[in-house]
C-alpha positions in Angstrom: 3.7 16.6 -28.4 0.6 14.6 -28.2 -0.8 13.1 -25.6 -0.9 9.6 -26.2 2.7 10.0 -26.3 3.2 10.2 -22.9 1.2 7.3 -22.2 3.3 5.1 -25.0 6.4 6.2 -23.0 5.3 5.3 -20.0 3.9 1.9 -21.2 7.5 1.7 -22.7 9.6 2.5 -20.2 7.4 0.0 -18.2 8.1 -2.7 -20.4 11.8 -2.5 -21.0 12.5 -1.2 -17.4 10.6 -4.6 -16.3 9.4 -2.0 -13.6 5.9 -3.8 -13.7 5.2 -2.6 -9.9 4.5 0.9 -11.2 1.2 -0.2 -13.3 -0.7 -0.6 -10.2 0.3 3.1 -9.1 -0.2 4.4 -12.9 -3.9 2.6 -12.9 -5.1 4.6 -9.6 -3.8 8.1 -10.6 -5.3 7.6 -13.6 -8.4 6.3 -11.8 -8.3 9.3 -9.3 -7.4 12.0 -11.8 -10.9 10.9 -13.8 -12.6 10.8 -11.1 -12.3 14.0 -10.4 -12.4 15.6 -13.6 -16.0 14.2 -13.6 -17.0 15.1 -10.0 -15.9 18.6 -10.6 -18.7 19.9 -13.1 -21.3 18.0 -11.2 -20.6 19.6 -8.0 -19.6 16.8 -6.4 -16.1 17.7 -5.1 -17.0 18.6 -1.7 -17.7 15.2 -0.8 -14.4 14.1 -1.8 -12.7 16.2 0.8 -13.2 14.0 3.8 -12.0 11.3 2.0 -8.8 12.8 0.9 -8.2 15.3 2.9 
C-alpha cells in the first residue's frame, strides 16, 4: 500500500461523502503531526509539553 493512497482516499471519501467539515480537522493533524516530526530531532519537544499537555 503506498502512502499517497491513503491521502487519495481520504480526499475521496471527502468529496463524495460531501463531508467537507472534516478538511479543517485533517489540515491540523497533519499540521501537528509535522510539527513534531521536526521538533523531535532538534530537541525541541520539551517545550511542546506545556502546550499540550
Amino acid at each position: 500500500m503506498r502512502k499517497m493512497s491513503i491521502f487519495r482516499e481520504l480526499w475521496l471519501f471527502v468529496r463524495t461523502q460531501k463531508r467537507w467539515w472534516l478538511l479543517p480537522v485533517l489540515v491540523i493533524l497533519i499540521l501537528l503531526g509535522f510539527i513534531i516530526a521536526v521538533a523531535e530531532p532538534l530537541g525541541l519537544l520539551p517545550f511542546f509539553y506545556p502546550i499540550f499537555g
